[in-house]
N, C-alpha and C positions, 0 to 999 in steps of 0.2 A: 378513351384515355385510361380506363382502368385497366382494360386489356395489355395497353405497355403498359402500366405501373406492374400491374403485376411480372410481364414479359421478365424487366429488368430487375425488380425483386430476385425475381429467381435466378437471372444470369450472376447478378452480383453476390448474393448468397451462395448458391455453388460455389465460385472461384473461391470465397472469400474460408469458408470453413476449407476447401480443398489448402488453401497457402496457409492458414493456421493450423490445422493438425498436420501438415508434411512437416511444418521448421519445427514445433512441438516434437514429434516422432525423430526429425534426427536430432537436435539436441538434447534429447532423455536417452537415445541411442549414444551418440556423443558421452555424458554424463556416467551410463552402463560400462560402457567398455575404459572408463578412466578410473570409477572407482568400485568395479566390480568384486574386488579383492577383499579392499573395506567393508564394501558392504554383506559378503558373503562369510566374512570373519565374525562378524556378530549371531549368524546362524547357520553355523559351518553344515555340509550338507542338506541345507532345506534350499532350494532354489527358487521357492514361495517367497523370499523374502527383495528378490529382482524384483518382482511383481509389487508388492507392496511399498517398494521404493518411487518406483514409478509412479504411482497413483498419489503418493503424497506431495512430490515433487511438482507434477500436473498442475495442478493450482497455480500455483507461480509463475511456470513456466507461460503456460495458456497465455498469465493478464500479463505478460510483459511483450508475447509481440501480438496480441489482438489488435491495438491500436494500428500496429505498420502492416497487418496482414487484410484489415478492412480498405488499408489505403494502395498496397498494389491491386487489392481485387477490384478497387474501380478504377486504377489505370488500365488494366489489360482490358476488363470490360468494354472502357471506354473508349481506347485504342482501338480494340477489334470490331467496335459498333464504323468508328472513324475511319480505318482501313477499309470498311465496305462501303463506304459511302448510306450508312443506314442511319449516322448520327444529324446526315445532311436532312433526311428525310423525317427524324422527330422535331428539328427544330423548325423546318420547314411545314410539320404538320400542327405549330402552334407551343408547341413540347417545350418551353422556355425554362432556361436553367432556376429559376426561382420555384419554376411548377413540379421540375423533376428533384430538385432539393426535399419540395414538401411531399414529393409520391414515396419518397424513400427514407421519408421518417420512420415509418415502422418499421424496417431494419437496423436504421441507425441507434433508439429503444430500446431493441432486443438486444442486440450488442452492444449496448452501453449498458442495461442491462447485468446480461452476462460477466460483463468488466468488474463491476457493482459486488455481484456476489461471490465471483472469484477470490478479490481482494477482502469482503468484508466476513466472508464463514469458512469459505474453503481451505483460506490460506492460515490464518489463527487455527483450525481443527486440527491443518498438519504440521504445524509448526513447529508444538513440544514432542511429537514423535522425532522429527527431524534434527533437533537439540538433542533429543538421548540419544540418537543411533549416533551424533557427531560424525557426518561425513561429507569429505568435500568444507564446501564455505563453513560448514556448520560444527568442523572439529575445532574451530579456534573458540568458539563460543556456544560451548556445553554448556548444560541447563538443565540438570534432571527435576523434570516435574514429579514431584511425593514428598514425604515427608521431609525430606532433607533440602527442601528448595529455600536459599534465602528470601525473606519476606521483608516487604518494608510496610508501615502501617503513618494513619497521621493522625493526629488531634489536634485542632488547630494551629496553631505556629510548630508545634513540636514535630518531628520526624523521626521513627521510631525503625530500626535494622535489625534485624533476627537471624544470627547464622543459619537456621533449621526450628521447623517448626510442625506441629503433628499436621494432619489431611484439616482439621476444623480453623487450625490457624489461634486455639488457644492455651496452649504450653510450648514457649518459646525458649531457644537456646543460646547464650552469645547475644545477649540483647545488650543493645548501644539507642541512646535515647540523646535527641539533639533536642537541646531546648533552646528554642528562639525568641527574642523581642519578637514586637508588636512591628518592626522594621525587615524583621527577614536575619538579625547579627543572631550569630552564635552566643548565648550568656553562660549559659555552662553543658556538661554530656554526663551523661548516668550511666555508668557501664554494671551490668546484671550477668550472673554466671546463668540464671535460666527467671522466669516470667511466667507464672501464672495466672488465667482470669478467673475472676472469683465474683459474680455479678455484673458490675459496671467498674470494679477496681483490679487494675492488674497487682499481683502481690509477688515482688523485685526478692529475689537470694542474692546473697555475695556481693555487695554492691560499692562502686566505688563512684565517689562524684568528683568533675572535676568543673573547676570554675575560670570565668573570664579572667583576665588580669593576673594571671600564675599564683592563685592563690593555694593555699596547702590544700590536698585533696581530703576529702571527708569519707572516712570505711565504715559501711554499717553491715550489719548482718542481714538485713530484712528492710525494705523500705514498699511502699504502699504509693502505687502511683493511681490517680483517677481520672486520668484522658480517655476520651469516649475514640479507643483506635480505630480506625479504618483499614482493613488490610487491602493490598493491591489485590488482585483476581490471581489465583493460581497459574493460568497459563499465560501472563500476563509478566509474571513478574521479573523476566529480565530486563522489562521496558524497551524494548525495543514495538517502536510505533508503528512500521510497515507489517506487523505481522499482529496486530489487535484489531480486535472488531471495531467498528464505530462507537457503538455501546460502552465498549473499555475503555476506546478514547474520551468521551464522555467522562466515563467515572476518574479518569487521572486527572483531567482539566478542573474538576472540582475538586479532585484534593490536592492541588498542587502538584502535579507529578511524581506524587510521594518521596522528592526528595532524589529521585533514580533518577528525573532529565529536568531539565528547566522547563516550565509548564510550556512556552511559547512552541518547542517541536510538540506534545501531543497537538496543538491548534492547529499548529499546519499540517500535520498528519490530518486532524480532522476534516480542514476544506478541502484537502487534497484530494480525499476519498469521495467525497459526494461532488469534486469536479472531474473526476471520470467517468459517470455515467453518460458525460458531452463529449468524451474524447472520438468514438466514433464519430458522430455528426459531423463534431471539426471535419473531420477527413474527406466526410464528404463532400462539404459545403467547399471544402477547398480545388477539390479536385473539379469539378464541374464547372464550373466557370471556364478555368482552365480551356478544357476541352471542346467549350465553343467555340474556340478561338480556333480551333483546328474543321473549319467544316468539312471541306473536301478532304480530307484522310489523308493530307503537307503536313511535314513535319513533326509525324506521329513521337520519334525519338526525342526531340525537343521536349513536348510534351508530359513525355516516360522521366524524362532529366530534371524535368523545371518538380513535378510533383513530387518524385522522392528527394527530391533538393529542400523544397519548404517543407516535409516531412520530418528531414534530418533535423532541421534547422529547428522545427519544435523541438521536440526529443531533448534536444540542445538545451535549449531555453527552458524547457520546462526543468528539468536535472539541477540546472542550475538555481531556477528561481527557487525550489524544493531548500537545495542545500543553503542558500542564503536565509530561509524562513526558520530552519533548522539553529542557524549560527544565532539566530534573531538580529540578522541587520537589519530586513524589513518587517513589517507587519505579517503574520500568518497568514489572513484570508487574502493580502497581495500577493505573498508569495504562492498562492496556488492557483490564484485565480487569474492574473495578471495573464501569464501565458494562451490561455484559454480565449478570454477575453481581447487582448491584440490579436493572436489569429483570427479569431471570430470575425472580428472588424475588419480584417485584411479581405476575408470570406465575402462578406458582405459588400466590401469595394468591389472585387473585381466581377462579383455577379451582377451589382448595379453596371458596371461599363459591358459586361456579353449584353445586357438586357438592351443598350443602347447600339449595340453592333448592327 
């Protein structure tokens, strides 16, 4: 039995890196020849810079069709075991879809895995490159990371907004200072021409206060504020939650999202991300049951229909649940995990009814 574990290991790994670097390679090729121009205007005569576009793009690319490229490479796999009539002979040699689920866990692992750290290092490292060169998706939502990067900072209830700010995050520009109840209202704003820290106290120039209930604003020349700030992370700070580590997920959910998104999307960012190290598995666990049902090598196209069918159909559902967890109509850890968890179950049905074939 280890002999086919491994067999299949490696037929399905083959296929499977061959269909993810080919859709990889033509959609960065795709991507090349659309925004070739743009991207070669940022470093006119260097062609080093195609290159490097590529490589930061990669990341992305890779974890969005890993999932769908694990799940054709054990259709065809499968198919092609079933067309020879060789998938009659594992199941016939004891090979039960529950036994070949658990041989092909350690690919399932390493490709969820992979998933894992595409999403969680790769894609945050090239992100604020991708905000400064602004190309493609990325020119509506510039973001130069340095010294000129808006920051937001918090102390407890207050919410703190910095036009620009040095690389340390302690002399601020354009500062706006939300002061909140104990409830989350607005009681009054502090607007600052610049902010500097001076131990554990920020020390406010030009300042203008303005209060709940339209009351007359108050001008001082200097004001003295002592919130213990928390600045968001540098390359973090456009809050956008698909492109932060887990770690910075982390730090936004503790300080309330600083004020840039309502804390519930970093949450579902967060489970999201540690529910794709299962997204492989899913694919497999679904796919095999399936294909018992095909002993003698009938019906193979059915087969090829029905698995990228319940594939879409995730995809689907997961997108969606994502975006509903985002709006906060449900819970964060349902919206991520809800999807994962019904297929899983679906997984598990139909491998209980091959087991009884």
């Amino acid at each position: 039995m280890k002999i086919l574990a491994w067999m299949m290991i490696r037929m399905i790994a083959a296929r499977f890196i061959a269909i993810l670097l080919g859709i990889s390679f033509f959609v960065l090729t795709l991507e090349l020849l659309t925004y070739s121009k743009d991207i070669l205007a940022l470093r006119p005569n260097d062609m080093s810079i195609l290159f490097e576009y590529v490589l930061a793009r990669a990341p992305r690319v890779l974890s969005t069709f890993l999932p769908i490229s694990m799940l054709l490479a054990m259709l065809m796999a499968l198919t092609e075991l079933s067309y020879r009539n060789e998938l009659t002979a594992l199941w016939a040699a004891g090979l039960s879809p529950v036994r070949l689920v658990g041989q092909l866990l350690p690919l399932a692992l390493i490709a969820g895995g992979l998933q894992f750290l595409l999403n969680d290092q790769a894609i945050p490292s090239a992100a604020p490159t991708l905000r400064e060169w602004a190309v493609g998706d990325y020119g509506s939502e510039k973001l130069k990371v340095g010294e000129k990067d808006p920051i937001w900072m918090r102390a407890g209830t207050d919410i703190l907004r910095a036009g620009s700010a040095n690389p340390d995050s302690t002399e601020l520009r354009d500062v706006i200072i939300f002061r909140r109840d104990d409830e989350g209202l607005l009681r009054e704003q502090i607007y600052a021409k610049t902010a500097s820290l001076a131990g554990d106290r920020w020390n406010l120039d030009k300042v203008v206060i303005y209060y709940r209930g339209a009351l007359t604003p108050n001008r001082l020349d200097s004001l003295v504020y002592s919130g213990a700030m928390k600045p968001a992370a540098a390359g973090a700070r456009s809050g956008a939650p698909e492109e932060m580590s887990l770690r910075d997920l982390s730090y936004f959910i503790e300080n309330a999202g600083f004020g840039i998104r309502p804390i519930w999307v970093y949450e579902t960012w967060w489970h999201k991300r540690v529910s794709l190290f299962f997204s492989a598995l899913l694919m497999i666990a679904l796919v095999i049951p399936l294909a018992s049902r095909f002993r003698r090598g009938g019906g193979l196209g059915v087969l090829f229909a029905v698995g990228v069918g319940l594939g879409f159909v995730y995809f689907v559902v997961d997108g969606m649940a994502v975006t509903m967890g985002e709006l906060g109509f449900v819970t964060p850890w349902l919206a991520a995990w809800v999807p994962a968890i019904g297929f899983g179950a679906l997984a598990v049905v139909l491998t209980l009814r091959a087991e009884k074939v």
